[in-house]
N, C-alpha and C positions, 0 to 999 in steps of 0.2 A: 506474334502468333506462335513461334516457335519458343520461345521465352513462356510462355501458358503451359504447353504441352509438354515441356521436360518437368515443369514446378508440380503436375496433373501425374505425371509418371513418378518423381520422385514421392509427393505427398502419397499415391496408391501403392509404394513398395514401401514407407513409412510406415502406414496402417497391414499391412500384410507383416509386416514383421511385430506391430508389438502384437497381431492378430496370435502369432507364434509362441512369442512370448508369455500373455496371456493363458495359451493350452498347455504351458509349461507352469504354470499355475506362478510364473512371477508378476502379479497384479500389480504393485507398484511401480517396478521396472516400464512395466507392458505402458501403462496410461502415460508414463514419462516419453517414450517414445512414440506414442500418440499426440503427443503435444507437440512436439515438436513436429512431426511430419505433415500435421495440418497451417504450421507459419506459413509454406510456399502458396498454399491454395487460397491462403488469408491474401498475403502478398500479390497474389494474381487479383483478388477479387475488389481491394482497396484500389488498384490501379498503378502501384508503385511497380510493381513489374513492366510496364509499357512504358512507362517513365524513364527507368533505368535504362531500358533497350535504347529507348527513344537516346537517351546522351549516350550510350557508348559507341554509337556509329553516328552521330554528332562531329564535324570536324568543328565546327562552334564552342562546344563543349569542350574537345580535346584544347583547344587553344585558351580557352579560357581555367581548365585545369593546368597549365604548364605555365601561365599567368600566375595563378598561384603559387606554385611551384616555385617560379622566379621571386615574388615574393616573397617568401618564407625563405629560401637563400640569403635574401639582402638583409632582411629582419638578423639572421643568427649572426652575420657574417658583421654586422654594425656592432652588436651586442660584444663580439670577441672581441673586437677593434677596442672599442671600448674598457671592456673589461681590461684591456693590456695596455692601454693609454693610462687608466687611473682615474675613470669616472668620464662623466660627459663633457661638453666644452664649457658648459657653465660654472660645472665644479672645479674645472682645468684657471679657467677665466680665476674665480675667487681666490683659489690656491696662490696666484700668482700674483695676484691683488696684496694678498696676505704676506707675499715672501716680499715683497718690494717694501711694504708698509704702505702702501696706500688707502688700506681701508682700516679701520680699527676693527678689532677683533673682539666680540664680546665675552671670553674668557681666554685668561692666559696660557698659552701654549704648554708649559709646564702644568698645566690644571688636571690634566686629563689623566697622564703617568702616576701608576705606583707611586705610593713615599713607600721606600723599603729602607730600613737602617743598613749599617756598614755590616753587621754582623749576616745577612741573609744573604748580599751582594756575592756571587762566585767570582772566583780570585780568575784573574783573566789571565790567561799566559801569552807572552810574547812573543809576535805576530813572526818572527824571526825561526824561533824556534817550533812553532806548528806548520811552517814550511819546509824545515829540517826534514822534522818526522815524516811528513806527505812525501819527499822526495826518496829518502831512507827506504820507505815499503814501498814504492816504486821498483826502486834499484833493486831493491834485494828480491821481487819478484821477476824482474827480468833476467835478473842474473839465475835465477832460480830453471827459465825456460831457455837460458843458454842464450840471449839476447844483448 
Protein backbone atom coordinates (compact mmCIF):
# COMPACT_ATOMS: atom_id res chain seq x y z
CA UNK A 1 0.00 0.00 0.00
CA UNK A 2 2.76 2.32 0.77
CA UNK A 3 4.80 1.12 -2.28
CA UNK A 4 1.29 2.38 -4.69
CA UNK A 5 1.24 5.80 -2.92
CA UNK A 6 4.91 7.06 -3.25
CA UNK A 7 4.76 5.43 -7.29
CA UNK A 8 0.98 7.80 -7.29
CA UNK A 9 3.16 10.66 -5.84
CA UNK A 10 6.06 10.29 -7.84
CA UNK A 11 4.12 9.61 -11.21
CA UNK A 12 1.77 13.15 -10.25
CA UNK A 13 5.10 15.18 -9.65
CA UNK A 14 6.21 13.43 -13.06
CA UNK A 15 3.30 14.81 -14.96
CA UNK A 16 3.52 18.27 -13.02
CA UNK A 17 6.80 18.87 -14.25
CA UNK A 18 6.64 17.87 -17.98
CA UNK A 19 3.17 20.00 -17.27
CA UNK A 20 6.03 22.78 -16.86
CA UNK A 21 7.85 22.00 -19.34
CA UNK A 22 5.32 21.92 -21.68
CA UNK A 23 4.40 25.87 -20.82
CA UNK A 24 7.79 26.52 -21.42
CA UNK A 25 6.96 25.45 -24.82
CA UNK A 26 9.65 22.41 -24.78
CA UNK A 27 7.16 19.82 -26.34
CA UNK A 28 9.42 17.16 -26.94
CA UNK A 29 11.31 17.46 -23.82
CA UNK A 30 7.84 17.80 -21.83
CA UNK A 31 6.11 14.21 -23.56
CA UNK A 32 9.65 12.48 -22.82
CA UNK A 33 9.16 13.25 -19.13
CA UNK A 34 5.66 12.20 -19.29
CA UNK A 35 6.70 8.94 -20.19
CA UNK A 36 8.50 8.20 -18.16
CA UNK A 37 6.60 9.35 -14.97
CA UNK A 38 3.59 7.39 -16.01
CA UNK A 39 6.12 3.68 -15.85
CA UNK A 40 5.45 3.87 -11.77
CA UNK A 41 1.54 4.00 -12.19
CA UNK A 42 1.96 1.26 -15.10
CA UNK A 43 4.09 -0.67 -12.51
CA UNK A 44 1.50 -0.21 -9.69
CA UNK A 45 -1.15 -1.11 -12.02
CA UNK A 46 0.39 -4.49 -13.64
CA UNK A 47 0.98 -5.70 -10.01
CA UNK A 48 4.82 -5.93 -10.18
CA UNK A 49 5.01 -3.31 -7.52
CA UNK A 50 3.15 -5.60 -4.69
CA UNK A 51 5.28 -8.23 -5.96
CA UNK A 52 8.54 -6.59 -5.39
CA UNK A 53 7.32 -5.36 -1.79
CA UNK A 54 5.95 -8.65 -1.41
CA UNK A 55 10.09 -10.09 -1.78
CA UNK A 56 11.94 -7.43 -0.13
CA UNK A 57 10.46 -8.01 3.29
CA UNK A 58 10.49 -11.72 2.36
CA UNK A 59 13.15 -13.43 4.59
CA UNK A 60 12.54 -16.48 1.96
CA UNK A 61 13.35 -14.37 -0.62
CA UNK A 62 16.52 -12.78 1.08
CA UNK A 63 17.82 -16.22 1.69
CA UNK A 64 17.28 -17.40 -1.45
CA UNK A 65 18.85 -14.12 -3.16
CA UNK A 66 22.32 -14.87 -0.96
CA UNK A 67 21.80 -18.52 -2.40
CA UNK A 68 22.44 -17.00 -5.49
CA UNK A 69 24.89 -14.99 -4.52
CA UNK A 70 26.70 -17.89 -3.02
CA UNK A 71 26.49 -19.29 -6.34
CA UNK A 72 27.66 -16.99 -8.61
CA UNK A 73 30.93 -16.79 -6.05
CA UNK A 74 31.56 -20.49 -6.65
CA UNK A 75 30.84 -20.26 -10.54
CA UNK A 76 33.67 -17.20 -10.94
CA UNK A 77 35.87 -18.58 -8.21
CA UNK A 78 35.92 -22.39 -10.32
CA UNK A 79 36.46 -20.31 -13.47
CA UNK A 80 39.78 -18.49 -12.11
CA UNK A 81 41.04 -21.72 -10.63
CA UNK A 82 40.68 -23.01 -13.83
CA UNK A 83 41.81 -20.43 -15.76
CA UNK A 84 45.39 -20.61 -13.72
CA UNK A 85 45.48 -24.58 -13.73
CA UNK A 86 45.46 -24.42 -17.59
CA UNK A 87 41.97 -25.67 -18.65
CA UNK A 88 39.55 -28.14 -17.07
CA UNK A 89 40.51 -31.64 -15.72
CA UNK A 90 39.74 -33.25 -18.95
CA UNK A 91 41.90 -31.09 -20.77
CA UNK A 92 44.55 -31.43 -17.78
CA UNK A 93 43.77 -35.53 -18.10
CA UNK A 94 44.60 -35.33 -22.17
CA UNK A 95 47.70 -32.94 -21.70
CA UNK A 96 49.18 -35.61 -19.61
CA UNK A 97 47.91 -38.39 -21.65
CA UNK A 98 49.85 -36.63 -24.43
CA UNK A 99 53.13 -35.78 -22.50
CA UNK A 100 53.54 -39.64 -21.15
CA UNK A 101 52.69 -40.99 -24.82
CA UNK A 102 49.86 -42.72 -24.07
CA UNK A 103 47.43 -41.57 -26.49
CA UNK A 104 48.45 -40.85 -29.99
CA UNK A 105 48.03 -37.57 -31.05
CA UNK A 106 46.35 -36.78 -34.22
CA UNK A 107 48.69 -34.04 -35.41
CA UNK A 108 52.25 -33.55 -34.61
CA UNK A 109 53.38 -31.29 -32.02
CA UNK A 110 55.72 -29.33 -34.14
CA UNK A 111 52.54 -28.87 -36.68
CA UNK A 112 51.11 -26.10 -35.11
CA UNK A 113 54.46 -23.53 -34.77
CA UNK A 114 55.51 -21.04 -37.31
CA UNK A 115 58.10 -22.31 -39.94
CA UNK A 116 60.20 -19.17 -39.70
CA UNK A 117 63.72 -19.33 -41.63
CA UNK A 118 67.08 -18.49 -39.83
CA UNK A 119 67.07 -15.16 -41.38
CA UNK A 120 63.64 -13.70 -39.21
CA UNK A 121 64.71 -15.68 -35.95
CA UNK A 122 66.06 -12.68 -33.34
CA UNK A 123 69.58 -13.46 -32.19
CA UNK A 124 69.04 -14.38 -28.42
CA UNK A 125 71.44 -13.08 -25.98
CA UNK A 126 72.94 -14.93 -23.29
CA UNK A 127 70.97 -15.77 -20.32
CA UNK A 128 74.23 -14.72 -18.37
CA UNK A 129 74.47 -11.50 -19.51
CA UNK A 130 70.75 -10.28 -19.42
CA UNK A 131 71.17 -10.95 -15.75
CA UNK A 132 74.31 -8.75 -15.67
CA UNK A 133 72.29 -5.84 -17.06
CA UNK A 134 69.12 -6.42 -14.68
CA UNK A 135 71.39 -6.41 -11.71
CA UNK A 136 73.65 -3.32 -13.14
CA UNK A 137 70.24 -1.04 -13.16
CA UNK A 138 69.47 -2.34 -10.04
CA UNK A 139 72.75 -1.24 -8.32
CA UNK A 140 73.27 1.77 -10.05
CA UNK A 141 69.69 2.87 -9.02
CA UNK A 142 70.23 2.01 -5.51
CA UNK A 143 73.37 3.49 -5.31
CA UNK A 144 71.57 6.43 -6.95
CA UNK A 145 69.01 6.65 -3.52
CA UNK A 146 72.16 6.34 -1.27
CA UNK A 147 71.06 2.50 -0.59
Amino acid sequence: MIAETVCSAVSAAGLGIAAVTAYRKRFLAAVRIAAYSLVPVALVLTGIVEWLADTAFSPTAWVGFGLLGVAWVLFTTTRMVERRRGGSRRERRAAARAARGDAPTAVAPAASAPSLGQGSRPAARPAASRGDDDFSDIEAILKKHGI
